[in-house]
C-alpha positions in Angstrom: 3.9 -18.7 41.0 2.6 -19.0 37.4 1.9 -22.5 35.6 2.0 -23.2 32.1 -0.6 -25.2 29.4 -1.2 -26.1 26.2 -4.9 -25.6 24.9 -4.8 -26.7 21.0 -1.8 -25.5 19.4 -1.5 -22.4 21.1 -0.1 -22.1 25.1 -1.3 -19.9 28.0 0.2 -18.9 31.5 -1.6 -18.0 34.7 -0.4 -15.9 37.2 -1.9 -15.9 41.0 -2.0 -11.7 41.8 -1.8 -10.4 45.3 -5.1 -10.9 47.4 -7.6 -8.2 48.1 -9.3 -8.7 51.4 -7.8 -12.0 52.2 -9.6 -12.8 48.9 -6.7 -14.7 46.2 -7.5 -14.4 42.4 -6.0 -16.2 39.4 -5.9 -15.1 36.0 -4.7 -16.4 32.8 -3.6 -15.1 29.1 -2.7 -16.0 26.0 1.2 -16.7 26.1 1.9 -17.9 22.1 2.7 -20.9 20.3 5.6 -22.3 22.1 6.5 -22.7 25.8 9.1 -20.7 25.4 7.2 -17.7 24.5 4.8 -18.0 26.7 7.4 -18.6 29.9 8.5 -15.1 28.5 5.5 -13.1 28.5 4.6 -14.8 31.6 7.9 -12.9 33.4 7.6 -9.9 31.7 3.7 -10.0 33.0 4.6 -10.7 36.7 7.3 -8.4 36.6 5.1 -5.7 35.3 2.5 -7.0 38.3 5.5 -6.3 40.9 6.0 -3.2 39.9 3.0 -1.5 39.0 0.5 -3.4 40.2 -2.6 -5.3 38.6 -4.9 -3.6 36.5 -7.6 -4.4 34.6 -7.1 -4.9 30.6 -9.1 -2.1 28.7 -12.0 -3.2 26.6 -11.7 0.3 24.5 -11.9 0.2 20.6 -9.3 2.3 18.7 -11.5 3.7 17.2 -13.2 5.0 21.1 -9.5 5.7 21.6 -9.0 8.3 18.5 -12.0 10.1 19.6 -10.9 10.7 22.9 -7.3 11.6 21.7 -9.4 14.2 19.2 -11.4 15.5 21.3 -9.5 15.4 24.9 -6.1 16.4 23.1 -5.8 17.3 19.8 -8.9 20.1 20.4 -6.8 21.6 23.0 -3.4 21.6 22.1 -2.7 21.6 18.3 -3.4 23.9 15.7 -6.7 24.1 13.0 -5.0 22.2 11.0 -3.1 19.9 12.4 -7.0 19.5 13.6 -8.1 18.8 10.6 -5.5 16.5 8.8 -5.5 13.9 12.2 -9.3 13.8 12.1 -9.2 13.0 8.2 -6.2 10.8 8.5 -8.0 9.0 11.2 -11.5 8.4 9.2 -10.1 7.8 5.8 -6.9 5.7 6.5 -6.4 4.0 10.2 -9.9 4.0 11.5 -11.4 1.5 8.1 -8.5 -0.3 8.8 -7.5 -1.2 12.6 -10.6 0.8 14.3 -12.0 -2.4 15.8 -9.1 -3.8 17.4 -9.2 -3.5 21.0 -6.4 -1.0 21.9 -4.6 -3.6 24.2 -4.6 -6.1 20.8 -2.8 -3.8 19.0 0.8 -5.3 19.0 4.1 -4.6 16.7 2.5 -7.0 14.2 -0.5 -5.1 13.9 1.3 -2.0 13.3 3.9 -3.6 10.7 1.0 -5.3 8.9 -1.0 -1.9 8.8 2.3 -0.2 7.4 2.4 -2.9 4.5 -0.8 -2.3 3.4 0.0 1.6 3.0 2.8 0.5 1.0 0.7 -2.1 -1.4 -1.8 0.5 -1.8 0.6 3.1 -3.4 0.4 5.3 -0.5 2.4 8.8 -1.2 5.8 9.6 0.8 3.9 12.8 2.4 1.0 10.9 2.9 2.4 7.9 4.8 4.3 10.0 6.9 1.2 11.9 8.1 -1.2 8.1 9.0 2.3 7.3 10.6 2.1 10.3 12.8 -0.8 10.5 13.7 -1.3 6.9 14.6 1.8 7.1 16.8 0.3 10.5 18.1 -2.5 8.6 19.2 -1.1 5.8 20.6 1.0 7.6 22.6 -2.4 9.2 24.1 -3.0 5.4 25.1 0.4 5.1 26.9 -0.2 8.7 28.8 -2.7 9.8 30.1 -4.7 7.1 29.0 -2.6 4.7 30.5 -4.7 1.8 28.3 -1.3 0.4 27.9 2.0 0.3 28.7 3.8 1.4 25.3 3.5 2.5 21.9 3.4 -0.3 20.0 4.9 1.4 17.1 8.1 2.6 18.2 9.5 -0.8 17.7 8.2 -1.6 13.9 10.5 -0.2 11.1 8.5 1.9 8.5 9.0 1.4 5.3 10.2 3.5 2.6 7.7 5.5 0.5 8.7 7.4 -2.9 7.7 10.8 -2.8 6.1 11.2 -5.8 5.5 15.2 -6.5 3.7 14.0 -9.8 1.1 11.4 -8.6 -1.9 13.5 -8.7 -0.9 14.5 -12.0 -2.8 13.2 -15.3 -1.3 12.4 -18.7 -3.0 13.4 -21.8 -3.1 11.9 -25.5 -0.2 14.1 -26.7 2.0 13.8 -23.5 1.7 9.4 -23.8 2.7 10.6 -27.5 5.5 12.8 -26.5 6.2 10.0 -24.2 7.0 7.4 -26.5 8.4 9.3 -29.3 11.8 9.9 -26.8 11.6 6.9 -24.8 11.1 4.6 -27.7 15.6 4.1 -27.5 14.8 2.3 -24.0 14.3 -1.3 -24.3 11.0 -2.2 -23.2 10.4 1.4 -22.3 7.1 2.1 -24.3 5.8 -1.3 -24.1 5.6 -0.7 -20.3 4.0 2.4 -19.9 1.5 1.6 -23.1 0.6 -1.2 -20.5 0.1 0.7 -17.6 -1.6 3.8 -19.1 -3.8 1.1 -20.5 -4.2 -1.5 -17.5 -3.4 0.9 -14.4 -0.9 -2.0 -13.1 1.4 -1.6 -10.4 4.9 -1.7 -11.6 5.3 -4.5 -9.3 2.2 -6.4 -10.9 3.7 -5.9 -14.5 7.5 -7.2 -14.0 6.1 -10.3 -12.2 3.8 -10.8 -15.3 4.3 -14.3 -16.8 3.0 -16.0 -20.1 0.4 -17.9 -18.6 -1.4 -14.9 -16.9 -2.2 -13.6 -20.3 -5.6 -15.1 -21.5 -4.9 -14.2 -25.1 -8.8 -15.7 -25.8 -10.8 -14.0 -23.1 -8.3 -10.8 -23.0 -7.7 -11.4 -19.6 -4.7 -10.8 -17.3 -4.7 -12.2 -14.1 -2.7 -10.3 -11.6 -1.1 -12.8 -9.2 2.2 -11.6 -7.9 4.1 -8.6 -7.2 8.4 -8.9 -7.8 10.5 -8.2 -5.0 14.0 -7.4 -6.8 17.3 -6.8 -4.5 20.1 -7.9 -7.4 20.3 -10.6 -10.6 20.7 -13.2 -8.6 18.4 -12.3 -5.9 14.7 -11.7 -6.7 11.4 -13.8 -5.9 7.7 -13.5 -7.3 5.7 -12.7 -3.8 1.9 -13.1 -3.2 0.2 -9.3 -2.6 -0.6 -8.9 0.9 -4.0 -7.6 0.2 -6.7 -10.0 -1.3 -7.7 -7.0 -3.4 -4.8 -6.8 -5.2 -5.3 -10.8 -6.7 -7.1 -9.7 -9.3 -8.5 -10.4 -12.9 -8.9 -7.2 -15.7 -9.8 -7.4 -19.2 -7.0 -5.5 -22.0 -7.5 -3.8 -24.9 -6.3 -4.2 -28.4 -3.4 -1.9 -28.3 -1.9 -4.2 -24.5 -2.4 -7.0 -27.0 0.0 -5.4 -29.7 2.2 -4.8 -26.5 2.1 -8.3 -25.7 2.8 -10.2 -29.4 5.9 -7.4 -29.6 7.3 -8.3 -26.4 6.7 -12.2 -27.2 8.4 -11.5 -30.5 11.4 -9.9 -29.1 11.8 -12.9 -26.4 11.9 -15.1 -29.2 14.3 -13.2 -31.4 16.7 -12.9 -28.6 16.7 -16.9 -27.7 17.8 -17.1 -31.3 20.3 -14.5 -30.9 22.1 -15.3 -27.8 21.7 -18.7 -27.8 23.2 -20.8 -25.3 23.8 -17.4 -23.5 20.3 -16.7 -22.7 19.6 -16.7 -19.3 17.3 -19.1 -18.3 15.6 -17.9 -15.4 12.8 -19.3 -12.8 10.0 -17.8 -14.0 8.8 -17.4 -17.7 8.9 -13.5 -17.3 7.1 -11.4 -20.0 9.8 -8.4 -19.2 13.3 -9.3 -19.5 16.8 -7.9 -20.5 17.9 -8.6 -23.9 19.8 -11.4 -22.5 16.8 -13.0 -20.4 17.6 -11.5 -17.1 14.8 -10.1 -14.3 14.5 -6.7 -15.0 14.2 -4.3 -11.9 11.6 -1.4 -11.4 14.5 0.6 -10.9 15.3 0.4 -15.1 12.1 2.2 -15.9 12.3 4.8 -13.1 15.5 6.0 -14.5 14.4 6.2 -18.3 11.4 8.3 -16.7 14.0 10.7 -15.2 15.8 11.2 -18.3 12.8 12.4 -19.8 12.2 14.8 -17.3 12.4 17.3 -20.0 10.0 16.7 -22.1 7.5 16.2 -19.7 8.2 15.2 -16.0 6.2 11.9 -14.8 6.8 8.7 -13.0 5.7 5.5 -13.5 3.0 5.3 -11.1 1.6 8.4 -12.8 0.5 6.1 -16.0 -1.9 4.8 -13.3 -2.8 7.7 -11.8 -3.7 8.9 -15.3 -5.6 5.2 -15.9 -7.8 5.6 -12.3 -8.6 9.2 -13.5 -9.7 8.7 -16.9 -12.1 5.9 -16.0 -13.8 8.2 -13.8 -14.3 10.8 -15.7 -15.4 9.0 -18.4 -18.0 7.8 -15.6 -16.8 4.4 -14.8 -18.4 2.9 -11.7 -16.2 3.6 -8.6 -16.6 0.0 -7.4 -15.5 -1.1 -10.8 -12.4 1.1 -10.9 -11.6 0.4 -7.2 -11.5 -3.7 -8.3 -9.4 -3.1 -11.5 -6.9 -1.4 -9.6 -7.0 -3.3 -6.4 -7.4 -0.9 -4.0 -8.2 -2.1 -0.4 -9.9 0.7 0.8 -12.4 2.7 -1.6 -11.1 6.0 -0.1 -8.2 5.5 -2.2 -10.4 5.5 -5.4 -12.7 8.0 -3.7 -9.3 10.6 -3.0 -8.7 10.4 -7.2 -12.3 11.1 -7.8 -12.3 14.2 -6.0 -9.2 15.2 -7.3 -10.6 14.8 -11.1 -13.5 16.2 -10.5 -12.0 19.8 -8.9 -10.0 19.4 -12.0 -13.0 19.1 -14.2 -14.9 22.2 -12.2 -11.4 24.1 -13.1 -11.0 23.6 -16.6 -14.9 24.3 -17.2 -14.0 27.8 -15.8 -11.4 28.1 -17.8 -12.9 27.3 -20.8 -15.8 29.6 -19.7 -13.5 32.5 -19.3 -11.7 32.1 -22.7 -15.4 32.2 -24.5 -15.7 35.3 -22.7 -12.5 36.6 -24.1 -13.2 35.6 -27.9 -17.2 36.7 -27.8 -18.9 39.8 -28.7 -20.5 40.1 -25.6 
């Protein structure tokens, strides 16, 4: 028969399990913060006892846990490959990340939090996809033949939806930001947008929560505080980021200061205009409709489309193209990886690598077309 208590504000269950040797032995976990919860887990827990018998909870890292999967299964059943995308999968995205949880710790939570982070961070469709399957791959090592627990903790947490984003390791240039605004200057709020991103490396997210009093006009300092979650007009909410990271102060140049007196000017010519018909809203938005509305991500994503072309982007390419540019221009990575937010430097670190093959490539080229015009 288990009992029930209350230690703090949390409650526990213990459970008496079959004697060994005439010898009885009572044990006791963690059952949640309400009675209820905890009678729950307590049944589950002695039904699991009745029919599988007690064992032992495993001490065993994940990170002790992908090693084994790598070397006990992976080695001997998938392809080079496949090899070598779970191994760097592993060591750049989940193992930073969850590698010191105790394998038995990691619950639905665990794997719903990790998931959200991916999707703050600007993860890729393709790339999400392959952390998600291989971290499922792995657990599912732990459920058999590791038998460290008793299911996959992920096969009840909904992942969310990436954008696959054929364009995101792609870099803008001078002309194209020119090209850019030239045709998507008959968008309203268009150009001031991605002038602000190309020059900031903002999230989309980060710039349409963006109010007044984030702007330190005196110290040319925005402070990034909030991320806008938009479903319809009348349904929308400034949320906190989930990563620390992504709180965040950066300094702005002259020409996001032009962007930021012209949209201030507009806002102010439109109260006049509409008048008594301007929306008034619950935050003191720096992007709006004409009529004073929240404007959704989804706006901007479509303008980019149209333009497709002229020359085919997203908005998350303006920071792409920001993140780049700093480091070749020899930014510190530290520095860049703070004034975009990222969580993990291997996010910075993956654009770094990229610019730089791009840099070995284009000196090549440039070698090549010497050859071509010389004497020699």
């Amino acid at each position: 028969m288990g009992t029930l208590r209350k230690r703090g504000n949390s409650w526990y269950f213990s459970v008496e399990l079959p004697s060994e040797n005439g010898k009885r032995k009572r044990i006791e976990r963690a059952g949640g913060k309400t009675k209820k919860e905890a009678q729950e887990k307590m049944k589950l827990f002695e039904a699991e006892i009745l029919k599988n018998g007690y064992k032992e909870e495993s001490k065993i890292t994940f990170k002790e846990l992908s090693n084994n999967w790598l070397e006990n299964y992976v080695e001997t059943n998938c392809k080079d490959r496949s090899k070598s995308t779970y191994e760097r999968m592993l060591r750049l995205h989940i193992v930073p990340r969850i590698g010191n949880y105790r394998v038995v710790d990691i619950k639905p939570k665990v794997i719903n939090d990790f998931y959200n982070t991916l999707k703050e961070e600007d993860y890729n469709k393709s790339t999400a996809e392959l952390v998600k399957s291989t971290l499922n791959g792995c657990l599912n090592f732990a459920v058999f033949p590791g038998e460290v627990i008793a299911s996959n903790p992920c096969s009840s947490v909904k992942f969310p939806k990436f954008i696959e984003n054929t364009n995101s390791k792609d870099v803008l240039t001078q002309d194209d930001l020119e090209l850019i605004l030239e045709k998507g200057e008959k968008y309203y709020n268009f150009n001031e947008m991605c002038i602000l991103l190309f020059n900031t490396g903002m999230r989309i997210g980060e710039a349409l929560a963006l109010q007044w009093e984030d702007i330190d006009f005196k110290e040319k300092i925005i402070h990034i505080k909030h991320n806008l979650v938009y479903k319809n007009k009348q349904e929308y909410r400034l949320t906190t980021p989930k990563t620390k990271k992504s709180i965040r102060d950066i300094y702005f140049n002259a020409e996001v200061e032009k962007v930021f007196k012209r949209l201030k000017k507009k806002q102010n010519e439109n109260k006049i205009r509409y008048g008594k018909y301007y929306k008034k809203i619950e935050y003191n938005l720096i992007f709006t409709t004409k009529e004073g509305n929240v404007v959704s991500s989804n706006n901007f994503t479509k303008n980019a489309l149209r333009l497709k072309d002229y020359r085919e982007f997203s908005m998350h390419t303006f920071r792409h193209t920001h993140a780049t540019m700093l480091l070749q221009a020899g930014a510190n990575i530290k520095d860049v990886q703070a004034r975009l937010g990222h969580t993990n430097i291997n996010t910075t670190m993956d654009i770094y690598v990229h610019s730089t093959n791009e840099s070995k490539k284009n000196t090549l080229k440039k070698f090549d077309e010497y050859i071509k015009t010389s004497n020699i």
